[in-house]
Structures are given as structure tokens and as C-alpha cells.
PyMOL Python script that loads the backbone (N, CA, C, O; Angstrom):
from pymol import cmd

cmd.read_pdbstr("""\
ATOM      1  N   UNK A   1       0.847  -1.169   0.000  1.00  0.00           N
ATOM      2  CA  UNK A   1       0.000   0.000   0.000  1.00  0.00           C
ATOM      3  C   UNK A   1       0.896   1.238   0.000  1.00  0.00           C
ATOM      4  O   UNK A   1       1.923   1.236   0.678  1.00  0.00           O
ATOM      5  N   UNK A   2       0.579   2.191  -0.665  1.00  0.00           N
ATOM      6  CA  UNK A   2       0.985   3.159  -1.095  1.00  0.00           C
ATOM      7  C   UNK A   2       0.551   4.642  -0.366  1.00  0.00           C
ATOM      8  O   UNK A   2      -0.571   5.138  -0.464  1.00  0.00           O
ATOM      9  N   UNK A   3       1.303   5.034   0.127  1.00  0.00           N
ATOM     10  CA  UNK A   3       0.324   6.490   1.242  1.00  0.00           C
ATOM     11  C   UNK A   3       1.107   7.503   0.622  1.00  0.00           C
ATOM     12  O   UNK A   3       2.315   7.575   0.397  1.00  0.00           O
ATOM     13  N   UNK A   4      -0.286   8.622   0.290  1.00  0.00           N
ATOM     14  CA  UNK A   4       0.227   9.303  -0.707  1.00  0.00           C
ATOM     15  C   UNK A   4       0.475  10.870   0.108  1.00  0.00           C
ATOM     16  O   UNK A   4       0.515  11.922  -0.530  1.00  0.00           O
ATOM     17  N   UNK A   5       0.654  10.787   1.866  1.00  0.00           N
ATOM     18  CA  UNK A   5       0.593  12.031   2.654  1.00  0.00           C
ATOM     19  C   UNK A   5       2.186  12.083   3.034  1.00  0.00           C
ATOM     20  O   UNK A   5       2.446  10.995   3.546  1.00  0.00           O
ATOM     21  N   UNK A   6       2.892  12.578   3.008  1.00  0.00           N
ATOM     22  CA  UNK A   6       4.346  13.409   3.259  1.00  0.00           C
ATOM     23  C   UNK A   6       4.148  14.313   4.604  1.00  0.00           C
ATOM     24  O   UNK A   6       3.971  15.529   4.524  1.00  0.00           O
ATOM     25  N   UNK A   7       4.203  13.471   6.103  1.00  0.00           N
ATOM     26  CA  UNK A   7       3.781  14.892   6.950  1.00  0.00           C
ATOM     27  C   UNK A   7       5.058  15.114   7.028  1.00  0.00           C
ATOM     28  O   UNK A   7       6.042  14.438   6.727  1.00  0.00           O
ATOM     29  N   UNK A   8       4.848  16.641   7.679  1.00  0.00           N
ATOM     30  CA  UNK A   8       6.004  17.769   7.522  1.00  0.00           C
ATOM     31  C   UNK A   8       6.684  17.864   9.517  1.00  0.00           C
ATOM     32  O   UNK A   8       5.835  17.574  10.359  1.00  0.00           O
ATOM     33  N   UNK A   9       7.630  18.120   9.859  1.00  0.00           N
ATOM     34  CA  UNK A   9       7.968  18.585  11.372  1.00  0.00           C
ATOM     35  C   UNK A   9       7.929  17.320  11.696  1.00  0.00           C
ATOM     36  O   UNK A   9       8.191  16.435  10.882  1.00  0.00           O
ATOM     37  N   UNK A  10       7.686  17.156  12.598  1.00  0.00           N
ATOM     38  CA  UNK A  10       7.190  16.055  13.962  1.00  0.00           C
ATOM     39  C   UNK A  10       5.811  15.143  13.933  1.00  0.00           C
ATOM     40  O   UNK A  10       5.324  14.236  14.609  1.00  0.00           O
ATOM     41  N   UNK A  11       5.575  15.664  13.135  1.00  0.00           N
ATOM     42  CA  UNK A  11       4.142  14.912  12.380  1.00  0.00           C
ATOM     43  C   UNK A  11       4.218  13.147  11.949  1.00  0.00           C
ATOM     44  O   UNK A  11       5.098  12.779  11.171  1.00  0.00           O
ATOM     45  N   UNK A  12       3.232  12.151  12.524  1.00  0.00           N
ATOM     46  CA  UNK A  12       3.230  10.909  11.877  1.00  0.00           C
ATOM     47  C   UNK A  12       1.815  10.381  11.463  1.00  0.00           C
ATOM     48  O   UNK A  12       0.907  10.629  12.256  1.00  0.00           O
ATOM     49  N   UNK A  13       1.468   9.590  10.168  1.00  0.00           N
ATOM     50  CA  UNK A  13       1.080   9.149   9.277  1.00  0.00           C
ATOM     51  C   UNK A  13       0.569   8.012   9.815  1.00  0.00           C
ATOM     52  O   UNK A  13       1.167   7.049   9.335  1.00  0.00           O
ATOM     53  N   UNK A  14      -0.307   7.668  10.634  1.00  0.00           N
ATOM     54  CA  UNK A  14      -0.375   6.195  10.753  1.00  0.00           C
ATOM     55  C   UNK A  14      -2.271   5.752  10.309  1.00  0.00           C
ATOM     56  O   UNK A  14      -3.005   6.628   9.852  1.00  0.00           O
ATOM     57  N   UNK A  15      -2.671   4.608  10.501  1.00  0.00           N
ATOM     58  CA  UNK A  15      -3.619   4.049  10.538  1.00  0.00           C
ATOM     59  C   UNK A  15      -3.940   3.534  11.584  1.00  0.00           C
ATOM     60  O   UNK A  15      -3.124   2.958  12.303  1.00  0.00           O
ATOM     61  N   UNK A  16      -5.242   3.652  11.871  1.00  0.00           N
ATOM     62  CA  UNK A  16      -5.627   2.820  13.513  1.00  0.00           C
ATOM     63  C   UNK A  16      -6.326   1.755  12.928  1.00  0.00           C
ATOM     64  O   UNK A  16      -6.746   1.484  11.803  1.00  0.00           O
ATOM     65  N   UNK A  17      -6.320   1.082  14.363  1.00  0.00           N
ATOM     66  CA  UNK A  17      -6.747  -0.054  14.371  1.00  0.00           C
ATOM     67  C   UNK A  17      -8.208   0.317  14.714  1.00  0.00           C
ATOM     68  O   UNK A  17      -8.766   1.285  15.231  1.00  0.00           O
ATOM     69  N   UNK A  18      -8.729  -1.336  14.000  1.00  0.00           N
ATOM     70  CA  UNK A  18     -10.629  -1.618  14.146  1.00  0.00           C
ATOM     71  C   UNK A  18     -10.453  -1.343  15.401  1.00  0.00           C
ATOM     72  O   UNK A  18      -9.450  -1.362  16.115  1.00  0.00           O
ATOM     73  N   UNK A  19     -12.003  -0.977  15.668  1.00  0.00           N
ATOM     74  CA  UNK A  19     -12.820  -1.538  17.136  1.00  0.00           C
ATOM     75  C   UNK A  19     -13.287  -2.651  17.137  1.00  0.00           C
ATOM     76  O   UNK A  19     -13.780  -3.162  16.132  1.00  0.00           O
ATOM     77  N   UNK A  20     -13.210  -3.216  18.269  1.00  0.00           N
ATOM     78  CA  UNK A  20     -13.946  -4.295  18.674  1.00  0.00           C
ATOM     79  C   UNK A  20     -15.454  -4.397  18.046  1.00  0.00           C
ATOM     80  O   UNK A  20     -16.336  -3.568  18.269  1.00  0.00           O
ATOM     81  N   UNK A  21     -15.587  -5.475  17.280  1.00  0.00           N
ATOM     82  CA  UNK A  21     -17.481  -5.243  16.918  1.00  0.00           C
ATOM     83  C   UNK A  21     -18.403  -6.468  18.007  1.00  0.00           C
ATOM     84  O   UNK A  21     -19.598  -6.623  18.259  1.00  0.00           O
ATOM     85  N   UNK A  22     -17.356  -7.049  18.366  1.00  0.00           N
ATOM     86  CA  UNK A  22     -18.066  -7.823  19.778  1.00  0.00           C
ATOM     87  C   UNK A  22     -17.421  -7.699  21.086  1.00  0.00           C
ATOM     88  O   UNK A  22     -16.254  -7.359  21.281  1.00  0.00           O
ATOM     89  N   UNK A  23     -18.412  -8.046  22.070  1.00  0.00           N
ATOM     90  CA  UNK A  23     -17.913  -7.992  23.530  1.00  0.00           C
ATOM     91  C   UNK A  23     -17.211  -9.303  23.837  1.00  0.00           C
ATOM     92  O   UNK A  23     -16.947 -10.043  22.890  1.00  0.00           O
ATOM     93  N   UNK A  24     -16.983  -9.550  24.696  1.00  0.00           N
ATOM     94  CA  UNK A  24     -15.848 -10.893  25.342  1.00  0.00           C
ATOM     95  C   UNK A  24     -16.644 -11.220  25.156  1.00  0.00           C
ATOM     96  O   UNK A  24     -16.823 -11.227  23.938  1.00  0.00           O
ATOM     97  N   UNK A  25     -17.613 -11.668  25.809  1.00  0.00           N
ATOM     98  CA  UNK A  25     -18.897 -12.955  25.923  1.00  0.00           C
ATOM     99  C   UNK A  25     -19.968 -13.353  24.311  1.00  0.00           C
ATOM    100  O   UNK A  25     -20.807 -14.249  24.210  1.00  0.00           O
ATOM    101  N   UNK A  26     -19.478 -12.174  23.065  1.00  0.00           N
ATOM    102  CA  UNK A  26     -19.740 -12.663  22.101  1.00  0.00           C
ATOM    103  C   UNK A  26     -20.800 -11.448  21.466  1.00  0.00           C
ATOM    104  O   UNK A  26     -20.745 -11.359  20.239  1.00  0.00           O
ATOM    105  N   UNK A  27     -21.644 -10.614  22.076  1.00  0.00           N
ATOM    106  CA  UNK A  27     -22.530  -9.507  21.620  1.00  0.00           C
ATOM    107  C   UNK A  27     -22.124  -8.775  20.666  1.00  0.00           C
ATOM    108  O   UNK A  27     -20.939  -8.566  20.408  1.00  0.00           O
ATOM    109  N   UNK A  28     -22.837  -8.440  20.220  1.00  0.00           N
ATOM    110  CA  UNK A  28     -22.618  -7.861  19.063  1.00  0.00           C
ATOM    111  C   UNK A  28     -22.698  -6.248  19.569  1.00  0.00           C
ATOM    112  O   UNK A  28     -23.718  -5.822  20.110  1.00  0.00           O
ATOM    113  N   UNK A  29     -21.247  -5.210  19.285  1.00  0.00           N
ATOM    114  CA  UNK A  29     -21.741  -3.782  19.638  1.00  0.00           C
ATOM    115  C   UNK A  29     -22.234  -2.978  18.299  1.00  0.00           C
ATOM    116  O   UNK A  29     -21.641  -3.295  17.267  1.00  0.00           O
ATOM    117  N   UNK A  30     -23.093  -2.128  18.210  1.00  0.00           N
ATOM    118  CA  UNK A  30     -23.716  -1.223  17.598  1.00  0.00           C
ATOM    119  C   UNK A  30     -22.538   0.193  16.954  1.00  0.00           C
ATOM    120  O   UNK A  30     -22.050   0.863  17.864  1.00  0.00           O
ATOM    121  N   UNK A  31     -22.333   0.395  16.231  1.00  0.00           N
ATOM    122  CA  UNK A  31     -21.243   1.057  16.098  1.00  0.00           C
ATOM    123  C   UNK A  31     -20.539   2.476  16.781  1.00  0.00           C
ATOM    124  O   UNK A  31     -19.382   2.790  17.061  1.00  0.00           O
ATOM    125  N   UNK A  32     -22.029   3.235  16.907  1.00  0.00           N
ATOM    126  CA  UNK A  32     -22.077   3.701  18.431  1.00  0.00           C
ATOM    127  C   UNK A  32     -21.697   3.661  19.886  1.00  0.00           C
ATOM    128  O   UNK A  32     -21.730   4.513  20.774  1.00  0.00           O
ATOM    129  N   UNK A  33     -21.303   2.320  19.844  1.00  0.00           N
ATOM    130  CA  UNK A  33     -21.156   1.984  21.269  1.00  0.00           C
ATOM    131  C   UNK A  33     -19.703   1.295  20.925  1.00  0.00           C
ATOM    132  O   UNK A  33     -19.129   0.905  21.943  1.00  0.00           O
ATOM    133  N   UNK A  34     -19.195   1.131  20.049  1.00  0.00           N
ATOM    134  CA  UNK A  34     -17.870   0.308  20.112  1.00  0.00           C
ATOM    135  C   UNK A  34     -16.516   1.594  20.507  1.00  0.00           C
ATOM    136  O   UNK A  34     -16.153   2.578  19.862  1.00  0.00           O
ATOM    137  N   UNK A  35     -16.191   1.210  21.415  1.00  0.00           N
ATOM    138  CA  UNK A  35     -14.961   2.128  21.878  1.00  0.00           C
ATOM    139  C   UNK A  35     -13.473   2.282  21.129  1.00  0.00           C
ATOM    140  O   UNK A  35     -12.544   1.484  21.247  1.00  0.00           O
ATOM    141  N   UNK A  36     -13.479   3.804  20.137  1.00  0.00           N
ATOM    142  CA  UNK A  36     -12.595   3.573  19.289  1.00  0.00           C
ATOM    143  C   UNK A  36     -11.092   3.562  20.210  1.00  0.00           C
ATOM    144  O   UNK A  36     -10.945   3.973  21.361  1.00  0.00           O
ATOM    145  N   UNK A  37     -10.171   3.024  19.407  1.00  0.00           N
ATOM    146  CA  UNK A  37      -9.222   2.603  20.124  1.00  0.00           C
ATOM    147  C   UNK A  37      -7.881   3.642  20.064  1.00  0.00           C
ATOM    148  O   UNK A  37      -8.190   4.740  19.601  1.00  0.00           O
ATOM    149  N   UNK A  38      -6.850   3.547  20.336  1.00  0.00           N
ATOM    150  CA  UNK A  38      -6.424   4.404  20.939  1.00  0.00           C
ATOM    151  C   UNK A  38      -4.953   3.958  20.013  1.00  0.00           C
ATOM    152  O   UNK A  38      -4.070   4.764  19.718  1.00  0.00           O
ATOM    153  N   UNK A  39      -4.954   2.655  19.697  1.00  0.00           N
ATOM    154  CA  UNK A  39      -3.398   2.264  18.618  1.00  0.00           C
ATOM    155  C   UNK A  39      -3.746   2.461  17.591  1.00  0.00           C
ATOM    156  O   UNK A  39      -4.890   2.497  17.138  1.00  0.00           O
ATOM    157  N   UNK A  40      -2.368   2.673  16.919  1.00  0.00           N
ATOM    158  CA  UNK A  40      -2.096   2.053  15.274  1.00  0.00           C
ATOM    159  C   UNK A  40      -1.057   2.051  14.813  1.00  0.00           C
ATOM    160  O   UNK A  40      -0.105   2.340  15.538  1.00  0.00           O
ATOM    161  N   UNK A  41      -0.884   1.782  13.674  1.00  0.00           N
ATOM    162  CA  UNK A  41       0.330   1.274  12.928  1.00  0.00           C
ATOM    163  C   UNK A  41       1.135   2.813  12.046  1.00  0.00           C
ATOM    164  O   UNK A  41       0.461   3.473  11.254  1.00  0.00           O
ATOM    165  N   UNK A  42       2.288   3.097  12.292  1.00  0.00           N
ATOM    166  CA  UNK A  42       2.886   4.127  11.879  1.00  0.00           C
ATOM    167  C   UNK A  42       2.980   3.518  10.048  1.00  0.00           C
ATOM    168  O   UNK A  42       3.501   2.536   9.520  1.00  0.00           O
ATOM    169  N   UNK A  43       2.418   4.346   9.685  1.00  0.00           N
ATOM    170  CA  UNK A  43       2.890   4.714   8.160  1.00  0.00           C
ATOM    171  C   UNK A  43       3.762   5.151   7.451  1.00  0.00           C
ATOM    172  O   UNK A  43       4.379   4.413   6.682  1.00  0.00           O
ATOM    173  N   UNK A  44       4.027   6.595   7.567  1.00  0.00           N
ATOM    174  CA  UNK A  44       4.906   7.465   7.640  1.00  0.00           C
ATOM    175  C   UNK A  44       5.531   8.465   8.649  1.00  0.00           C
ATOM    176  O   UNK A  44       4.766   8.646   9.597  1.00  0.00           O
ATOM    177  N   UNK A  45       6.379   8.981   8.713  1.00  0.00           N
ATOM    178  CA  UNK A  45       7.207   9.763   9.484  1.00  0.00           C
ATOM    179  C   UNK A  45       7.749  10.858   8.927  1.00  0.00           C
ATOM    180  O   UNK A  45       8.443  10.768   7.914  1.00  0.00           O
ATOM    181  N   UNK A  46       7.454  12.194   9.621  1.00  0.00           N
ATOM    182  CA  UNK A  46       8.050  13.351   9.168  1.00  0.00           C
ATOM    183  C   UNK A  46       9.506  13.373   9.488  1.00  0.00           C
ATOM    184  O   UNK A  46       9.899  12.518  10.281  1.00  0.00           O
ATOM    185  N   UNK A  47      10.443  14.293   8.951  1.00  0.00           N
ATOM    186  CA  UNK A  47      11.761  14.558   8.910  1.00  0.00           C
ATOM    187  C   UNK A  47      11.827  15.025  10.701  1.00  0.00           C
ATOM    188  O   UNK A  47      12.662  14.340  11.293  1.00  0.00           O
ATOM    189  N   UNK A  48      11.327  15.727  11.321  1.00  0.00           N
ATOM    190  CA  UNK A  48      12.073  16.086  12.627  1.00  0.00           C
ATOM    191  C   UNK A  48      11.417  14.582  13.825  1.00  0.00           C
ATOM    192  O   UNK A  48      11.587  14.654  15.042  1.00  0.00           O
ATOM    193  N   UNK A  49      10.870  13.646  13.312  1.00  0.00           N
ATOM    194  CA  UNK A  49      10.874  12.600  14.405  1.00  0.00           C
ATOM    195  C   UNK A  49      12.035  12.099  14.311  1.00  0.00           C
ATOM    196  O   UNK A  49      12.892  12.064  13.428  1.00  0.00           O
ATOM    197  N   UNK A  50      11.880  11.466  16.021  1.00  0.00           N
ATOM    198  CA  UNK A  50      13.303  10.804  16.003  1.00  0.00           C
ATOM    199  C   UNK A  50      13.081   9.749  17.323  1.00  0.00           C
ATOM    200  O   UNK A  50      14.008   9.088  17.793  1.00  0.00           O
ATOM    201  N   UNK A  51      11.734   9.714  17.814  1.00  0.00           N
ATOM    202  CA  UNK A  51      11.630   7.995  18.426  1.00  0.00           C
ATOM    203  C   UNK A  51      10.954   7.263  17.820  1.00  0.00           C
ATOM    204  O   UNK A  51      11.175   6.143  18.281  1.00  0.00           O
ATOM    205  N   UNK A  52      10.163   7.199  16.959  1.00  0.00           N
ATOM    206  CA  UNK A  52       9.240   5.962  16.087  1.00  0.00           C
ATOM    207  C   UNK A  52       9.403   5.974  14.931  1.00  0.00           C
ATOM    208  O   UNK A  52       9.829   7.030  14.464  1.00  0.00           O
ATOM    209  N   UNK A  53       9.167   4.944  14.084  1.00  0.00           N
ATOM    210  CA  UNK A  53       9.605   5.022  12.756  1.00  0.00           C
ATOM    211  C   UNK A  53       8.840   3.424  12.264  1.00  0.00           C
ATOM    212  O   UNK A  53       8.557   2.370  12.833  1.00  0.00           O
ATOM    213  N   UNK A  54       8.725   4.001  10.859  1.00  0.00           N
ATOM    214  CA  UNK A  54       7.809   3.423  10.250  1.00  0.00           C
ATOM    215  C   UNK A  54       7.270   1.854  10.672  1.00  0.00           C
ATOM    216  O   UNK A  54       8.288   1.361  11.158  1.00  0.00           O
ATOM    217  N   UNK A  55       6.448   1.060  10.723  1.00  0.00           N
ATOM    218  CA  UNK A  55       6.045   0.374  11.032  1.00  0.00           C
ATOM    219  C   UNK A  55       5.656  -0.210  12.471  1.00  0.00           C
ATOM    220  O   UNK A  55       5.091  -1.264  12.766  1.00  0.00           O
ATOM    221  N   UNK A  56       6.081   0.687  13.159  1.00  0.00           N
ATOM    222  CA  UNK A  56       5.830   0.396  15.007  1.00  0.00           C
ATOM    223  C   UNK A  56       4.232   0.867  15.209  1.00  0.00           C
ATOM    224  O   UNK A  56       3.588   1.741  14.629  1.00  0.00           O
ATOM    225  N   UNK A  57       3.945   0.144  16.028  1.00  0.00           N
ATOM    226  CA  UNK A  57       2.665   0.103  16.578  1.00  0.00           C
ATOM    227  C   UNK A  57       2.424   1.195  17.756  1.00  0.00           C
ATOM    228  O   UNK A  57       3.169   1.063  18.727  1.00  0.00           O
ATOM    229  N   UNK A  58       1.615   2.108  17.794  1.00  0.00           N
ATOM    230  CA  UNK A  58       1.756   3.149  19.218  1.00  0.00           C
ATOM    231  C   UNK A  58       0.292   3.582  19.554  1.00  0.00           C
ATOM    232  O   UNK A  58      -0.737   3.462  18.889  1.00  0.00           O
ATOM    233  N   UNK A  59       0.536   4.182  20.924  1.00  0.00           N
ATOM    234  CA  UNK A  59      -0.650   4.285  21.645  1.00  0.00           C
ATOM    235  C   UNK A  59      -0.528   6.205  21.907  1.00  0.00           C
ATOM    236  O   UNK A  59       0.422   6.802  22.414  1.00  0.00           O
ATOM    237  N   UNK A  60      -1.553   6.677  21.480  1.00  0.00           N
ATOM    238  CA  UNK A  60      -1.370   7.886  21.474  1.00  0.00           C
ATOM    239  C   UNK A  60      -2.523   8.489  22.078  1.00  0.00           C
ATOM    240  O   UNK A  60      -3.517   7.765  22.029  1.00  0.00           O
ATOM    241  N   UNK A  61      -2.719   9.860  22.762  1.00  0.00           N
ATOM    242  CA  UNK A  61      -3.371  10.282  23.451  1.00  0.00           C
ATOM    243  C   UNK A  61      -5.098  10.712  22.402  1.00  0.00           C
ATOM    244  O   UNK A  61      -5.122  11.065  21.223  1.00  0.00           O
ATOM    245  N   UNK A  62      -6.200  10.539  23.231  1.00  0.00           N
ATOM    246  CA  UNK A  62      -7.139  10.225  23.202  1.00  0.00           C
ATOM    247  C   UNK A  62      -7.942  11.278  22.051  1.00  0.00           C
ATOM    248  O   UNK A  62      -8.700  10.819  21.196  1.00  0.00           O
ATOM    249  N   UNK A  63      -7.608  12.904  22.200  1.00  0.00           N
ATOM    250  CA  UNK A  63      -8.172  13.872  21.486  1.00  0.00           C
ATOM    251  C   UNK A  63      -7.417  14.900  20.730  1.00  0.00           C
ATOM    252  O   UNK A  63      -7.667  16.071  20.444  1.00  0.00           O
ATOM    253  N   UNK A  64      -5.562  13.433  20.287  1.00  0.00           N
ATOM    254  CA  UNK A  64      -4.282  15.043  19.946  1.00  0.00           C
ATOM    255  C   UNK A  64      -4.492  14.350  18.589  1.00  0.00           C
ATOM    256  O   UNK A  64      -3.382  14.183  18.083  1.00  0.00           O
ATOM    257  N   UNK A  65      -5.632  13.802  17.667  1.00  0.00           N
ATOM    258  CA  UNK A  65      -5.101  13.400  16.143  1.00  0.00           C
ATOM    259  C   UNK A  65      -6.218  13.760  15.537  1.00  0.00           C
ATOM    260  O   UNK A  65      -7.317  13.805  16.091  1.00  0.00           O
ATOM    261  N   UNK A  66      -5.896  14.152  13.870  1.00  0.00           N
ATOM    262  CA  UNK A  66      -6.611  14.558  12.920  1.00  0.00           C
ATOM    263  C   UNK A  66      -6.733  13.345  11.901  1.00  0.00           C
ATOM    264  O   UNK A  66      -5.900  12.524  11.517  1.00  0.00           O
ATOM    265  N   UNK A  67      -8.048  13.527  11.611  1.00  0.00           N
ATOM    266  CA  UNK A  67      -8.326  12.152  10.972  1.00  0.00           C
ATOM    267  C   UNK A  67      -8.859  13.204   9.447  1.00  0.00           C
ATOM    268  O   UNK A  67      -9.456  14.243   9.165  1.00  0.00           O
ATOM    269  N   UNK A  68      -7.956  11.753   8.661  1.00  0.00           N
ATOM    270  CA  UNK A  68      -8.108  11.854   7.114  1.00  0.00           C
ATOM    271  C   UNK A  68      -8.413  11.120   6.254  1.00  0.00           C
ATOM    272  O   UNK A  68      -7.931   9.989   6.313  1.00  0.00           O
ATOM    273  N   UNK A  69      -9.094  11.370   5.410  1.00  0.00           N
ATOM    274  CA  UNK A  69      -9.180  10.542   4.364  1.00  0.00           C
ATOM    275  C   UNK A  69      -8.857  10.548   3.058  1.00  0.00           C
ATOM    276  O   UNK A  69      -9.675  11.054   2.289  1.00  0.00           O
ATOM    277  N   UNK A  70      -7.870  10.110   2.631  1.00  0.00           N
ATOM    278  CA  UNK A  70      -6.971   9.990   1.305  1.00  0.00           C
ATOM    279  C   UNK A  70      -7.775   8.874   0.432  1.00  0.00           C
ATOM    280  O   UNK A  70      -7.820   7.826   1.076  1.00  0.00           O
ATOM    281  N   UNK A  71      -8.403   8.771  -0.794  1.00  0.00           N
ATOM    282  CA  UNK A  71      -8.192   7.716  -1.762  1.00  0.00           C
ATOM    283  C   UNK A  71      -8.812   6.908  -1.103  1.00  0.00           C
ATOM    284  O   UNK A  71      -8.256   5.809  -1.125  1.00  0.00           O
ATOM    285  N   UNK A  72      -9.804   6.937  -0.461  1.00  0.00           N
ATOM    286  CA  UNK A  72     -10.947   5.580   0.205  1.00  0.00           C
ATOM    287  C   UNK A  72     -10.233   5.425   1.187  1.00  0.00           C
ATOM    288  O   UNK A  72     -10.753   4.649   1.989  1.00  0.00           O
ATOM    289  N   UNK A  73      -9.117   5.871   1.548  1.00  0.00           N
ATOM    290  CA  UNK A  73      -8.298   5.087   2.913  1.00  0.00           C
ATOM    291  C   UNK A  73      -8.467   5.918   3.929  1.00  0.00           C
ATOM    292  O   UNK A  73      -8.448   7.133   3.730  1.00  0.00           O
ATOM    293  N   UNK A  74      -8.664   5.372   5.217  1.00  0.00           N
ATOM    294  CA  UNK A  74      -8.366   6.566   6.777  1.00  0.00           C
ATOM    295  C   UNK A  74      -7.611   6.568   7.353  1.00  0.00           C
ATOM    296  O   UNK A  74      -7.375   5.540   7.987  1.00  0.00           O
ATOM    297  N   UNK A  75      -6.758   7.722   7.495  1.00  0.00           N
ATOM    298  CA  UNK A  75      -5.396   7.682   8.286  1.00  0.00           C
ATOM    299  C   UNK A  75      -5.424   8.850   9.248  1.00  0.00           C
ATOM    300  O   UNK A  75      -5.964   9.893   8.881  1.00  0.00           O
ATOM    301  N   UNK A  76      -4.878   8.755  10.462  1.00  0.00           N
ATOM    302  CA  UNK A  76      -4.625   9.745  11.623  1.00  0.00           C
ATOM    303  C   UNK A  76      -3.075  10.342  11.506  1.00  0.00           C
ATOM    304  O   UNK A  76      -2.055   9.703  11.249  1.00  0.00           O
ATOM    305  N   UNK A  77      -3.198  11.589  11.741  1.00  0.00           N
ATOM    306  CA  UNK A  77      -2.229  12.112  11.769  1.00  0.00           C
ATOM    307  C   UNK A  77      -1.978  13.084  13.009  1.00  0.00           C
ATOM    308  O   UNK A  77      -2.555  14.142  13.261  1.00  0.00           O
ATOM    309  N   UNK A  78      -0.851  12.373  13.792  1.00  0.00           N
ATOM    310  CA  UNK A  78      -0.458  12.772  15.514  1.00  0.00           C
ATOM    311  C   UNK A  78       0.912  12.828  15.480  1.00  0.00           C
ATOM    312  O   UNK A  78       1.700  12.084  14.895  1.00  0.00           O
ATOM    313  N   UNK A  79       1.188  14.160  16.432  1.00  0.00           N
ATOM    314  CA  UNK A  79       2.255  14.992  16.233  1.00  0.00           C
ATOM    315  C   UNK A  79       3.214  13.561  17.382  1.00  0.00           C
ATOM    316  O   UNK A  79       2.757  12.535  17.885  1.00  0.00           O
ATOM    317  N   UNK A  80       4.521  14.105  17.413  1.00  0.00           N
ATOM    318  CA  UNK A  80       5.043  12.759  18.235  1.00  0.00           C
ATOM    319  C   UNK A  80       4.921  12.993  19.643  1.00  0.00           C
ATOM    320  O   UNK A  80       4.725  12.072  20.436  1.00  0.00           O
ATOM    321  N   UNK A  81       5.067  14.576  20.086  1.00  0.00           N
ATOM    322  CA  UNK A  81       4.592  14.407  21.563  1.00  0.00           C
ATOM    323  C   UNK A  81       3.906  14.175  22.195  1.00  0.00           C
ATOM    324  O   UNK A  81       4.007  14.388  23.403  1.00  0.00           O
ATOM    325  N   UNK A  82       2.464  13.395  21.378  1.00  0.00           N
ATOM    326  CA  UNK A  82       1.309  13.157  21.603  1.00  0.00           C
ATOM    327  C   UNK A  82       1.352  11.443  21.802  1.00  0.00           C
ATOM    328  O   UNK A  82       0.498  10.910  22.509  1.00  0.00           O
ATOM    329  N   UNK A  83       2.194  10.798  21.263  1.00  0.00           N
ATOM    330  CA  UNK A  83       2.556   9.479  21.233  1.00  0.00           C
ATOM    331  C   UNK A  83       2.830   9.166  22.724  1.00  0.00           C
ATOM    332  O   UNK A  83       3.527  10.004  23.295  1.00  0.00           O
ATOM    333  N   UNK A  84       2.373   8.023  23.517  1.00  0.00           N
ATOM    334  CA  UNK A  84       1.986   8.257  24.533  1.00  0.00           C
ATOM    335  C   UNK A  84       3.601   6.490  24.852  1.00  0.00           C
ATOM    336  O   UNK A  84       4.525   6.568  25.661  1.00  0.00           O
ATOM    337  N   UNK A  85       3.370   5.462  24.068  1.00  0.00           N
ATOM    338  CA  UNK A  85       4.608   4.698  23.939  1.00  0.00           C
ATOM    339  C   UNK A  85       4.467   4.121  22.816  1.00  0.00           C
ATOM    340  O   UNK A  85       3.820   4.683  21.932  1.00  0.00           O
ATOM    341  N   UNK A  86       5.082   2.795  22.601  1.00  0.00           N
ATOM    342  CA  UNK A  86       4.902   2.180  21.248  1.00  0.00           C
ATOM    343  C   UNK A  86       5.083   0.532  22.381  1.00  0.00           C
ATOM    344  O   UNK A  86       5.620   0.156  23.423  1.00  0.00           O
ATOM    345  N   UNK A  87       3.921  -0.137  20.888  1.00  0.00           N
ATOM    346  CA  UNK A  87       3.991  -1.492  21.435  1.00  0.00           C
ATOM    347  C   UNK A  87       4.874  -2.639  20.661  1.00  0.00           C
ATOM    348  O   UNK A  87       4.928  -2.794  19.440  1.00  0.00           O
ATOM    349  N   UNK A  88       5.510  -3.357  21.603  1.00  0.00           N
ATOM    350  CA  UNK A  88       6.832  -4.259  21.005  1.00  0.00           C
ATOM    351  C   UNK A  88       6.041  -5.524  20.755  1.00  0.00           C
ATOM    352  O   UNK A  88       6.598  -6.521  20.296  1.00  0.00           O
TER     353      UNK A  88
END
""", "prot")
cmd.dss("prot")
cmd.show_as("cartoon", "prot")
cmd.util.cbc("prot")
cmd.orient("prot")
């Protein structure tokens, strides 16, 4: 896949992950009610980052990302001080 966004500064490119569309015990949630999640997968990386890099998985704070949509695709874009860690 091909991402056609270049962020600029401290800026990263990633995609989040689904929500859950069922509960543990198997229910089905309403899309309304499914709790969006808080990871995703780094895409791209602007020139002034310098702890994450492309393909790491991270957990970033709840209301610091702008959501886009490129070419049918949705991608978030969160500055790095907003990156809260990354998952190994």
C-alpha cells in the first residue's frame, strides 16, 4: 500500500486499528457503542521525528489526532509528543 501524505515537522502518518465489533462474551456492539481505540500502525514519518519510525505500533493520546481521508483510505495524523509509547 501506497500512502500518498508526506507529513512535515514532527508529524506521523499512521492508521488505527478496528474496534472491537463484539464484547468478550460474544454480543454484538452497535457502532455507536464500540470504543474507538487508541493504537495504530505508523505509516509514515516526518523529517524532525526521532523515536518511532515506520512500522511500530503506538498508543497515542485520546483527542491530539486529525483524521483523514486519502483515496478511500483513513489515516490519523499525531504529532510525536502526543505518542503516549509504542507497542513491542
Amino acid at each position: 500500500m501506497s500512502v500518498h501524505l508526506h507529513p512535515l515537522a514532527d508529524y506521523i502518518v499512521a492508521q488505527g486499528d478496528t474496534a472491537n465489533e463484539r464484547t468478550a462474551s460474544g454480543l454484538y456492539l452497535p457502532n455507536n457503542a464500540q470504543e474507538k481505540p487508541k493504537t495504530a500502525t505508523v505509516l509514515v514519518v516526518g523529517p524532525a521525528v526521532t523515536h518511532v519510525k515506520k512500522g511500530d505500533r503506538i498508543i497515542y493520546k485520546s483527542f491530539s489526532t486529525t483524521d483523514v481521508k486519502v483515496e478511500k483510505e483513513d489515516y490519523i495524523l499525531v504529532k510525536e509528543e502526543d505518542v503516549l509509547a509504542t507497542i513491542k
